[in-house]
N, C-alpha and C positions, 0 to 999 in steps of 0.2 A: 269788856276785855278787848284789849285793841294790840292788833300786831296777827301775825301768822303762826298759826301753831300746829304743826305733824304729826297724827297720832297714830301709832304702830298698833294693833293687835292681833289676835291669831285666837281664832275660837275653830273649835273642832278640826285641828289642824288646818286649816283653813287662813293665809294671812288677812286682813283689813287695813286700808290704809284711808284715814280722813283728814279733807283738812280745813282746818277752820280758819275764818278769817272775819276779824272784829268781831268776834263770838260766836257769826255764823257758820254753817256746814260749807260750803262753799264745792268741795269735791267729793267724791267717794270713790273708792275701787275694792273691790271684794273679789277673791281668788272663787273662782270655780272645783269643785269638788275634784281629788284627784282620778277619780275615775271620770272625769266628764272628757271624752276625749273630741268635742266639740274645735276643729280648725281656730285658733284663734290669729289677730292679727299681731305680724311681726314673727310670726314660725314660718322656719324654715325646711321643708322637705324636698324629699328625693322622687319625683314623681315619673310616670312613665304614660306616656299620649295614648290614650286610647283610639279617639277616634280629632281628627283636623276639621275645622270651618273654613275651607280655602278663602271664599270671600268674604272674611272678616278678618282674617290671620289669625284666628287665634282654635282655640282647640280644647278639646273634655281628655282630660287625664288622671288616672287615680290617682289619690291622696289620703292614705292614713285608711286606707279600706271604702274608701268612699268616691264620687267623683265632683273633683273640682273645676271651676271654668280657666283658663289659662289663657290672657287677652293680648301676649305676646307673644305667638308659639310659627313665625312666618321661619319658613326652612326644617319645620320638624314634620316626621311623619309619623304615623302610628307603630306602636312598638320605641321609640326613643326613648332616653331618658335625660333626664335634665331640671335644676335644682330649681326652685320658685318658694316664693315665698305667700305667705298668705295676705291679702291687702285690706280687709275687711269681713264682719263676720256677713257670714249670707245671710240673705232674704230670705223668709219663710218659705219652705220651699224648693230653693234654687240652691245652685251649685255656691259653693265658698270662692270667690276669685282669687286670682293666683296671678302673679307677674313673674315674670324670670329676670328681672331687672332688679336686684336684691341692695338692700339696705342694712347694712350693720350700726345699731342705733344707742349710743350713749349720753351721760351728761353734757360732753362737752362738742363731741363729734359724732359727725354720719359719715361713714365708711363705705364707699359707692364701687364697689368689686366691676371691672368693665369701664368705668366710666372717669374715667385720669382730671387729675386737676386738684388743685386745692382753691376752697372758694370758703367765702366768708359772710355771715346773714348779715343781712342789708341793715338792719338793724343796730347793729356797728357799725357806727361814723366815723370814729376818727380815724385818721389817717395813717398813722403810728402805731394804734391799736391792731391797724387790719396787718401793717405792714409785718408786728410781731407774731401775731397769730400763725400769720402764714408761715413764716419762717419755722417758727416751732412744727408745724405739722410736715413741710416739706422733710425736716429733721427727723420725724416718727416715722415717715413712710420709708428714708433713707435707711433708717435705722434695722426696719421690716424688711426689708428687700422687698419695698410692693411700688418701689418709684418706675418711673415708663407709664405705662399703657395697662400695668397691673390693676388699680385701683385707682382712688381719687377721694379726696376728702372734702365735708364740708364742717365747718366749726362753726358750733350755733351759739345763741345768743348767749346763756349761760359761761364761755368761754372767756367772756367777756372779761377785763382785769383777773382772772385766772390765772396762777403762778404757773411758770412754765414745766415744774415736775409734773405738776396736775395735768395740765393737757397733755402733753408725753405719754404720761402713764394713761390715762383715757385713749389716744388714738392707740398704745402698742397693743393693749387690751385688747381691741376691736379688730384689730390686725391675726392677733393669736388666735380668735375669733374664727375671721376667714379660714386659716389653715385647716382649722378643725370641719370646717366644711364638707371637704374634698376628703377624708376620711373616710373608710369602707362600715358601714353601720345601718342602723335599723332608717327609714325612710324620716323621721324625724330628726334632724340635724339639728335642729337650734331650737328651743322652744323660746315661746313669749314670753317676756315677762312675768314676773308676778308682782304685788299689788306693792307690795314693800319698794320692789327693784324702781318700778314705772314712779312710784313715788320719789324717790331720790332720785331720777333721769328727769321729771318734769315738773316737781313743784320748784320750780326754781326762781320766778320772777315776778317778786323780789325771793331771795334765801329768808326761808322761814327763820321768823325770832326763834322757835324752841321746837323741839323733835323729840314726844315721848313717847315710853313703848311700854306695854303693859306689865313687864316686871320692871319697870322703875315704880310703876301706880298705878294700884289694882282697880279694877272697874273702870278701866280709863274711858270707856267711848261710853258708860253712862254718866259717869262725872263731867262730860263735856255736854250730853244732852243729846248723843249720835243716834242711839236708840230710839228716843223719841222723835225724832225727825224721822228715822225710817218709816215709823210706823205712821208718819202722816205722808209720805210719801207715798205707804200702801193706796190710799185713796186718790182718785183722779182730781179731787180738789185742792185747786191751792191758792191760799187766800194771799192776799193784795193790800196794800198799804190805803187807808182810808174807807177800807169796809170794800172793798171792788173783791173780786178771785176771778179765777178763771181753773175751768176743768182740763187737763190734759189726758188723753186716750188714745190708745194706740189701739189699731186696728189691722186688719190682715193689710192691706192695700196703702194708709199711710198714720202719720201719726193727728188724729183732730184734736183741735186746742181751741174753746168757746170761752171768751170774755166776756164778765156779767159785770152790771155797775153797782150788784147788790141794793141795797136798801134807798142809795141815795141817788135819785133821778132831777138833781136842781142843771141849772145851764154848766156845761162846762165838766157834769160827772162821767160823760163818757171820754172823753179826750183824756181826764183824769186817768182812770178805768185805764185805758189803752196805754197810755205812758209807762202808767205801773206795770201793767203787762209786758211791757216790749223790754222793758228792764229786766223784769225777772224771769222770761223763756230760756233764756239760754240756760240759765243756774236750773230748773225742773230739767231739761231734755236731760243734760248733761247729771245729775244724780239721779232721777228713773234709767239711765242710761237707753235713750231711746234715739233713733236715727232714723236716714231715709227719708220721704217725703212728710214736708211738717205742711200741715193747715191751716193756718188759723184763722176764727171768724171774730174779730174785733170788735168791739159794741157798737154802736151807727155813729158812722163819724163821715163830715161832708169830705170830701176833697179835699179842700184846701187844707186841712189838720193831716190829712195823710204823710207828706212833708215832715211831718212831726215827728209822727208815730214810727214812719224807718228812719228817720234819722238817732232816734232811740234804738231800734233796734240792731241797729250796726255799729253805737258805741256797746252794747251790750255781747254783741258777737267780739267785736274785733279784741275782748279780754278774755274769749271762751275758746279753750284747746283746741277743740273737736273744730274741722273744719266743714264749714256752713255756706253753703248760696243762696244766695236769696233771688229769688226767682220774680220777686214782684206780684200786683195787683192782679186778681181776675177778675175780669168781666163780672161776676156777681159779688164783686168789694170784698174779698177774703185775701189773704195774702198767702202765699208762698214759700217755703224754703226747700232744699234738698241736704240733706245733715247727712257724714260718712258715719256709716254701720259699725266705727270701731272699739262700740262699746255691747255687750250682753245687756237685756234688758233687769234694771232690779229685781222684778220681781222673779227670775228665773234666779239668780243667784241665792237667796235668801232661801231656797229650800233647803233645811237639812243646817241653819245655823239656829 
């Protein structure tokens, strides 16, 4: 089966959103139960300083009954209040980070509250295309009463030949958005997304062939096969084109990831091994939903094939959401990345579906 296909479901009230691509699972998002009141990324609350880091500018202030770290917090003192938003889930352990430099985030635009400007993802070249965009969104902000020194937009890639009600209607949205902000109410202002919304904001390039939803067709994500990939996903193994796999495992401190050449040991099976690996890590991190420090130890490969093996691994990132660094070789030949926190790990979700 070839082309992109979205598929909606909701078990235990709970949304699911997957998507497949040429037959395979390619993404997942699963809503967290509604009592998880775990900080997620993209919520926006009303938090109040508890205690300052002078020399770091930044500061511990509660959030949601809890405390968050706040890594922009230079002129506030303890006892202030002032809106942040959440920028990734925490680390085992540690505080949820928090910016005050907030983001209102849609299909076609980000809405940068503070920070004036209309800008356009680099990603759009043409020249006419950028010149439209812009005009359209100066027209939305005009529109908003959010022109000056109020806000600022950026129109992403999606925007792209985009009719011009559509992006209007996307930027006034995000605008009416802001308003609701500054609203007298409980310390949660804006909540994150859910699995459905983040699906229609980011499966977008290319725009899916089809988008089904489970009362159009019943047992949708076992008729696709979503199930059973989950449940190989339980297991830290994950097998590799030509007999190779490699184990993925998270642990308190980072995520380890060991490449095996399996069965076949002739010249050439490990470079094999590693290619197919370096291809398929991004697609495991990204459906375990696992972040933070990755490690991987790659089957024995001389130096000169290393050239190889990240050069795979960076056409393989540079198609993966989640934004990734690659951190390079260590000293005992394993490699490196640092992956953002802005996904729950799967196997915490799947409680309770």
């Amino acid at each position: 089966m070839k082309g992109r296909v979205v598929l909606l479901d909701e078990r235990n009230g709970r949304r699911v959103a997957a998507l497949i691509v040429d037959g395979c699972l390619d993404d997942l998002l699963i809503d967290a139960p509604e009592d998880d009141m775990t900080p997620r990324p993209g919520a926006i609350y009303a938090v109040k300083v508890d205690r300052t880091i002078p020399n770091l500018g930044a500061a511990f202030a509660r959030i949601h009954g809890e405390t968050g770290y706040l890594k922009d917090a230079r002129g506030l003192k303890p006892g202030d209040a002032t809106l942040a938003q959440v920028t990734a889930y925490a680390e085992p352990g540690k505080a949820p980070p928090l910016a005050r430099r907030i983001a209102l985030k849609s299909r076609y635009a980000l809405l940068t509250p503070g920070a004036p400007g209309v800008n356009v993802a680099r990603s759009i070249r043409d020249g006419d295309e950028r010149a439209r965009l812009r005009a359209i969104a100066e027209d939305a902000l005009d529109e908003a009463g959010l022109s000056g020194a109020d806000a600022g937009v950026v129109l992403r890639s999606a925007a792209a030949e985009a009719g011009p009600d559509a992006v209007m209607a996307d930027v006034t949205e995000l605008a009416a958005g802001l308003a609701e902000l500054d609203a007298a109410g409980p310390s949660l202002r804006r909540p994150a997304d859910d699995a459905w919304s983040t699906a229609w904001r980011e499966w977008t390039d290319p725009e899916p062939d089809q988008v089904l939803r489970s009362d159009d067709e019943p047992d949708l994500l076992d008729h696709y096969g979503v199930w059973d990939e989950i449940e190989r996903l339980k297991s830290a193994r994950a097998d590799l084109k030509g007999g190779a796999w490699m184990s993925v495992e998270p642990t308190r401190a980072m995520v380890s990831v060991d490449v095996n050449t399996g069965e076949e040991f002739g010249k050439g099976a490990a470079l094999k091994a590693n290619l197919a690996a370096a291809a398929e890590l991004p697609r495991q991190l990204r459906l375990r939903g696992l972040g933070g420090i990755v490690t991987v130890d790659f089957a024995p490969a001389s130096k000169r094939e290393r050239p190889q093996i990240e050069a795979a691994l960076k056409r393989a990132l540079g198609a993966d959401p989640v934004q990734t660094d690659i951190a390079g070789w260590t000293p005992l030949g394993q490699h490196q990345l640092q992956r953002k926190r802005e996904r729950r790990p799967l196997i915490e979700l799947l409680e309770g579906l």
